[in-house]
C-alpha positions as CSV (number, residue, x, y, z in Angstrom):
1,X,-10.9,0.4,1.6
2,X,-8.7,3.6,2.4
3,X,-5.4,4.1,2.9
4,X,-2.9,5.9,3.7
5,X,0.2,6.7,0.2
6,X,3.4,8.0,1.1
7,X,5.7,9.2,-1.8
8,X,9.3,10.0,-0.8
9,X,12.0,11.7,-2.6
10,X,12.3,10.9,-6.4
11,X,8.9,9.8,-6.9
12,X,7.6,12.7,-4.1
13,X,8.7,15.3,-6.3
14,X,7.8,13.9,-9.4
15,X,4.3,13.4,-8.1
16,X,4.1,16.6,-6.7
17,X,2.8,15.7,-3.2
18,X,4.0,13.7,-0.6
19,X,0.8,11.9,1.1
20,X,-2.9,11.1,0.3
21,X,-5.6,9.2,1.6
22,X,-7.0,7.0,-1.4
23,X,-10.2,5.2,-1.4
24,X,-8.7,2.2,-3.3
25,X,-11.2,-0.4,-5.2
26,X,-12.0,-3.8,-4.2
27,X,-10.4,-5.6,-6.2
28,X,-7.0,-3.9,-5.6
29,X,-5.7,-6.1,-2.2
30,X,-1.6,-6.0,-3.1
31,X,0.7,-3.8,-3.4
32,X,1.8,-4.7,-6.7
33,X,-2.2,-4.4,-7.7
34,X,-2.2,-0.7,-6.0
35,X,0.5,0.3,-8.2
36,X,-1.1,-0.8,-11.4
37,X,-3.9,0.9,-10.3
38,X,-1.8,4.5,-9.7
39,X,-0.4,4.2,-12.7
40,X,-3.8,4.3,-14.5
41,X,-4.4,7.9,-13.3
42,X,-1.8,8.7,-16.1
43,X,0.3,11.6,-16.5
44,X,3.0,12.1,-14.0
45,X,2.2,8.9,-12.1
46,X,2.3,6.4,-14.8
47,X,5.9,8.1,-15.2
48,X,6.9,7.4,-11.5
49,X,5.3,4.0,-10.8
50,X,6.2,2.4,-14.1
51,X,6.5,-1.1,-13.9
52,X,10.0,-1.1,-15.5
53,X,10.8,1.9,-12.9
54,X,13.4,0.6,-9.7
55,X,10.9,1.3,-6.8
56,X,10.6,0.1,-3.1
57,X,7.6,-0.2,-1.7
58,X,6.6,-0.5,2.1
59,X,3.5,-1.5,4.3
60,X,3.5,-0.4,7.8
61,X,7.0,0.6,7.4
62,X,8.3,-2.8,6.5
63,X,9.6,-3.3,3.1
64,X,6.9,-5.1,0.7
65,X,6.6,-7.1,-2.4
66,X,4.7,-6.7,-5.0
67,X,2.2,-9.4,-3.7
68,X,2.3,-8.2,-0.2
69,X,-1.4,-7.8,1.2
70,X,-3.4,-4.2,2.2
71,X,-6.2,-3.4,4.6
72,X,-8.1,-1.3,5.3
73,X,-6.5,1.9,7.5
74,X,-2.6,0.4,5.9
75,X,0.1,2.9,5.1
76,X,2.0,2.2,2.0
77,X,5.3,4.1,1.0
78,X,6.7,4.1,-2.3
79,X,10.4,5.3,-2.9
80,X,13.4,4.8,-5.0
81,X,16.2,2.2,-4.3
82,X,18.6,4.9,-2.4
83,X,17.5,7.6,-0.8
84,X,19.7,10.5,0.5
85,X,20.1,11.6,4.1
């Protein structure tokens, strides 16, 4: 499936980008599953998405959990707690 990642402030500039389309495995169908499987690309995104890291997450623009679902063609957003204006 593809999708659409959104990284906002924080975690945007630790990451070093802002968007990317991602063809995301099979077996990867939550958003808590789609963060495990960032964090496996090491580096600075195991550093960002840690599990232990405060992090929102969104589908569609609504805020998610980590068991929330993704299709195919979904936007998901991850970004700290508080964000400034």
């Amino acid at each position: 499936m593809t999708i659409e990642l959104r990284f906002f402030a924080s975690v945007r500039e630790q990451l070093g980008v802002a968007e990317e389309r991602a063809e995301v495995p099979a077996d990867v169908r939550t958003v808590g599953e789609l963060r495990h499987w960032l964090i496996q690309r090491g580096g600075p995104w195991a550093e960002a998405l840690a599990e232990g890291r405060a992090l929102r997450m969104a589908v569609d623009h609504a805020v998610a959990r980590p068991d929330t679902a993704i299709a195919d063609g979904c936007e998901v957003a991850f970004f700290p707690p508080v964000t400034g204006g």
